[in-house]
Residue, then its C-alpha position, 0 to 999 in steps of 0.5 A: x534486460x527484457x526485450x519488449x518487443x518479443x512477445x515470449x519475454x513480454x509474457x516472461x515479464x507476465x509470469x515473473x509478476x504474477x509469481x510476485x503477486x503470489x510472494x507478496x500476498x503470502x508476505x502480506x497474509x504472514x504479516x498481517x496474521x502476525x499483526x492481527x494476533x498482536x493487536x488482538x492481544x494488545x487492544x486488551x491492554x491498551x486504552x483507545x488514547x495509547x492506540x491514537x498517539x501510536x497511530x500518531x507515530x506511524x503516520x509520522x514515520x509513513x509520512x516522512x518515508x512516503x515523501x522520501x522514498x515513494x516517486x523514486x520507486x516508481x520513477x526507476x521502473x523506467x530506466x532503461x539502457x542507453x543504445x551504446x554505453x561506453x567504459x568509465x574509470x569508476x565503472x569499468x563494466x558500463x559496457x554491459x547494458x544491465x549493469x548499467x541500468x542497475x548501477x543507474x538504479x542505484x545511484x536514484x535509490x540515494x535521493x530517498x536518503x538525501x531527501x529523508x534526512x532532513x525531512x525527518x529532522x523538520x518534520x519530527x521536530x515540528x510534530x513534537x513541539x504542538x503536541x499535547x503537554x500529557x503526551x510531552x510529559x509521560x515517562x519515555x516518551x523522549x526516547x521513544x519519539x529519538x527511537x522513531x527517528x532512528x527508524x527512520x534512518x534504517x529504513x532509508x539506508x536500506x533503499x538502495x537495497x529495496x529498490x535494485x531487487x525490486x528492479x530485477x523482479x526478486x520478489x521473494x527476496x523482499x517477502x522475506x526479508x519483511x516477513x522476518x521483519x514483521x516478526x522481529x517488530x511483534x516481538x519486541x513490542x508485544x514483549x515489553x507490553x507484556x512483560x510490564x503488565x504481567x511481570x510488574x503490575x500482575x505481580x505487585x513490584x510496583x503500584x500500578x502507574x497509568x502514566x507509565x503504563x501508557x509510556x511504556x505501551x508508546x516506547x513498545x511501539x517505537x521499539x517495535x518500529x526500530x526492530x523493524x528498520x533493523x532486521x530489514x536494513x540486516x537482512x537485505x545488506x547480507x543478502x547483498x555481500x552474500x549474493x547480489x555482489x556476486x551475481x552482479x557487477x556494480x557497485x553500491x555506492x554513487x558511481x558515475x555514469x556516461x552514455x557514450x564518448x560523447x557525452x559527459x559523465x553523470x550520477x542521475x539520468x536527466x530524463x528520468x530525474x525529470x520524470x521524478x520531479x513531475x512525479x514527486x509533485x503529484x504524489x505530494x497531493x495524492x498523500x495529501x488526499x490518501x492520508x488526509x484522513x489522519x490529517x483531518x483526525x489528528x485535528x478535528x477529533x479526540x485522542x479516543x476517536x484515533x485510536x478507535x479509527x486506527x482499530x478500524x483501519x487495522x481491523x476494517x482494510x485487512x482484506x484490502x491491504x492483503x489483498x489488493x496491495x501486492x496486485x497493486x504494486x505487482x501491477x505498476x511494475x509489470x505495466x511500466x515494464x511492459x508498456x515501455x514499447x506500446x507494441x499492439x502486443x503488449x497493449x492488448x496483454x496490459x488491457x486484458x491483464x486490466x480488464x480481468x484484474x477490475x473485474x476481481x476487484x468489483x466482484x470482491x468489493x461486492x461480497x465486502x458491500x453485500x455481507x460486511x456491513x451486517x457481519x463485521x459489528x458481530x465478528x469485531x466484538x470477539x476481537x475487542x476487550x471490555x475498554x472498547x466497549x463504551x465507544x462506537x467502534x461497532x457501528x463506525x465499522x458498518x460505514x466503514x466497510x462500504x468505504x473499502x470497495x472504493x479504496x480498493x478499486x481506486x488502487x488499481x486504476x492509480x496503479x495503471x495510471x502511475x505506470x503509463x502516465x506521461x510527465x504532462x498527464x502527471x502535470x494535469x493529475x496534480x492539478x486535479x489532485x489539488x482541486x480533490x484536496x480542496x472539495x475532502x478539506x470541504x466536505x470534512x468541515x461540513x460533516x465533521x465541524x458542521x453536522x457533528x458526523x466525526x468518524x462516519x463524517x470522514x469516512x463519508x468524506x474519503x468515499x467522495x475523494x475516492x470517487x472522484x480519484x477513480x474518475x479521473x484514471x477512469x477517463x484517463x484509462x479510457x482515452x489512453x486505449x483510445x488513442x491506441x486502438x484504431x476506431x474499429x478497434x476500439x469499437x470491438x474492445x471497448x473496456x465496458x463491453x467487458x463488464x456485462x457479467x457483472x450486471x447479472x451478479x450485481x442483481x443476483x447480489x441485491x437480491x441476497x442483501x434484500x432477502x439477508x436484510x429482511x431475515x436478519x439486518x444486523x447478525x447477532x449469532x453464530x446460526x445468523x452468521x453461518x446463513x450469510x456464509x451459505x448467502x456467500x457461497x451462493x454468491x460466489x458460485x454464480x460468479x465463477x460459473x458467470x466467469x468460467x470462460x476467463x477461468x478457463x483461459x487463465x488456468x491453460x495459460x498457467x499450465x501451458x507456461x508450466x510446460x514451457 
């Protein structure tokens, strides 16, 4: 196990998670491309209604997974080894420190599936008895929610594999494992669509049937989410007979623990199961404010206008979920890790690492603001067939793309947040996160119930939600290098002294948008298009020269750990 007080397994910790942002960003970049591709291919046969109850399926299959899963991911970042551990009869090898922190790991990875059963039950069970009688009556439409849940179930068997390589930092064990995944579902769903549209109604064995074709396209997508949960609850228990059981000496199924002599045996540590159970409570609000929007869509809105906001969710946060969701997850690993010890080292390493990873995050969010709003109408055109064309997609993504930037900015503050938080600020958080809850739920009944907004309204209304989100980690942030620094200190290492490029880009960039907004306002052709590319170059240039310092430093670093 990593030492944090040494400074060369602190920067061991560093290099591991910035090789693991590079793994899953290449496995979120496969995926997505997969991904894309299927649905470029797939908005062509696919009406706005099959795309609405499909993004019904997943926010069903997310939710129950989200619940079940997501506070133990967190929670078992900070297990750490007891000063003496002793011998027991059912874990011969408790003596050795790491196999006992991973066995500790693996006993927490069981309450994902303990929790995720009988949630899934109530939860499916309770969806399928309000909705639509439409829905209720197309052709495989039973199958397909029984296949939902029994993807459920593969997912949850494989946490305890998810979460003990997640644990040791195997990176590119997971990318692999779910890019072979995300290829197994493209298959399977892209296949059965494909095949039906083409090899029977193209050829004439049958009369072409809408209601089968749309309970077809939803038995596809549940197909495809079962393809999924398969491979991956596959791939990661062969890679467990084959090398984790070799490599490692603990056991896979709930074993029983003890400290010391003196203490008496057990399968979950008592502090870190309190620390989950604090954590479990603010997460059920922060799901609430993350996918309130389905929430809010699912009831306020038309079938069609899901499935046109599921596109936008598809097409719109591409960057952000390739991007900025494995620095994210990277993040709150290393930072749990790392600031286990608040060593001066290790905060001075984690306020750096935080301070150059916003920086990135509001230099992209400004390109995002500057050139998609007058781009993103003129690229999503090429992508979207003939059904999609009487809707307001092309508009609704304009408004959509100024949302990103909050989106993105709020990951990375929750992340730190999430990973240095203490049970009573998670307590606070909560609290907060339901007065959040109440001012969203607000501010969609005026915009969507009252003024008639409907997408743009609830667009609107997450950018307030994230506004406020960020505000909290901001002050939380603060005050927690506050209290760290001496006043001196935090004087000369103030968090906004680090931002003063920003300002000079953030001039240089309303310029652009001024200029590109008089010459063009919304790009209509390629020669319009390939000018805010020559905009965005300008842009990124002076960014990199502004930040040429930082730069510079990075690339020693980078090469001098080559060397070592």
């Amino acid at each position: 196990m990593e030492k944090h007080g040494d400074g060369t397994q602190d920067q061991s910790i560093l290099q591991k998670s910035t090789r693991g942002v590079t793994f899953l960003m290449f496995s979120q970049l496969f995926a997505k491309i997969v991904t894309f591709l299927l649905n470029t291919l797939l908005v062509r046969y696919l009406s706005p209604k099959v795309f609405g109850i499909n993004a019904f399926l997943e926010f069903l299959l997310s939710t129950v997974l989200f619940f079940s899963r997501e506070a133990i991911r967190m929670s078992t970042l900070r297990i750490k080894a007891p000063v003496s551990p002793a011998s027991h009869d059912e874990f011969r090898n408790a003596d050795d420190s790491e196999t006992f922190v991973l066995q500790s790991v693996i006993n927490f990875a069981y309450i994902p599936i303990f929790i995720g059963l009988p949630l899934s039950l109530v939860l499916v069970g309770w969806q399928y008895s309000n909705l639509n009688e439409y829905f209720i009556s197309l052709p495989y439409f039973q199958l397909s929610i029984a296949t939902i849940w029994i993807s459920i179930v593969f997912e949850l068997l494989s946490e305890p594999f998810f979460i003990v390589n997640q644990f040791m930092l195997n990176y590119k064990v997971r990318s692999q494992f779910e890019s072979i995944a995300v290829v197994a579902s493209c298959i399977a769903n892209f296949s059965i669509v494909y095949v039906y549209e083409n090899k029977i109604n193209g050829t004439g064995l049958g009369s072409h049937d809408a209601a089968k074709q749309e309970g077809i396209a939803i038995l596809a997508f549940s197909v495809s989410k079962f393809a999924h949960s398969l491979a991956l609850l596959c791939c990661y228990y062969f890679d467990y007979v084959s090398r984790l059981s070799r490599e490692n000496n603990f056991s896979m199924r709930l074993t029983k623990l003890r400290a010391s002599e003196r203490t008496l045996p057990y399968y979950f540590q008592s502090d870190i199961l309190q620390h989950f159970k604090k954590v479990y409570l603010q997460l059920c609000f922060k799901h609430l404010l993350t996918e309130g929007d389905k929430l809010i869509i699912n009831s306020m809105c038309t079938v069609e206008e899901q499935g046109i906001y599921s596109l936008l969710s598809n097409y719109g946060s591409l960057l952000t979920r390739l991007i900025f969701a494995p620095i994210e997850e990277s993040l709150r690993l290393f930072l749990a890790r790392l600031l286990s010890v608040t060593s001066a080292t290790n905060v001075k390493l984690s306020m750096d690492v935080l301070v150059n990873l916003t920086k990135f995050y509001l230099y992209l969010s400004l390109l995002i603001v500057v050139f998609g709003p007058v781009n993103s109408p003129f690229l999503l055109q090429f992508l979207i067939g003939s059904k999609w064309s009487s809707t307001t997609v092309l508009d609704t993504i304009r408004v959509y793309c100024l949302y990103l930037p909050f989106l993105s900015i709020n990951g990375v503050f929750e992340a730190f947040f999430q990973s240095v938080a203490s049970g009573e600020h998670i307590l606070r958080h909560s609290y907060f996160m339901m007065a959040f809850s109440g001012v969203f739920l607000g501010s969609c009944w005026l915009m969507i119930g009252k003024y008639k907004m409907s997408l743009e309204g609830l667009i609107l209304s997450n950018i307030i939600n994230m506004i406020l989100r960020i505000a909290f980690c901001g002050w939380f942030i603060g005050d927690f290098y506050k209290n760290l620094y001496s006043d001196t200190q935090a004087k000369d290492t103030s968090f906004l002294l680090n931002f003063r490029n920003f300002k000079i880009v953030s001039f240089a960039a309303f310029i652009i948008a001024a200029s590109n907004f008089y010459l063009f306002g919304v790009v209509k052709s390629f020669p319009q298009f390939f000018t805010n590319v020559a905009f965005a170059v300008l842009l990124l240039a002076l960014i990199i020269y502004k930040e040429k310092d930082v730069l510079r430093i990075y690339v020693q670093n980078k090469n001098d750990a080559k060397i070592v």
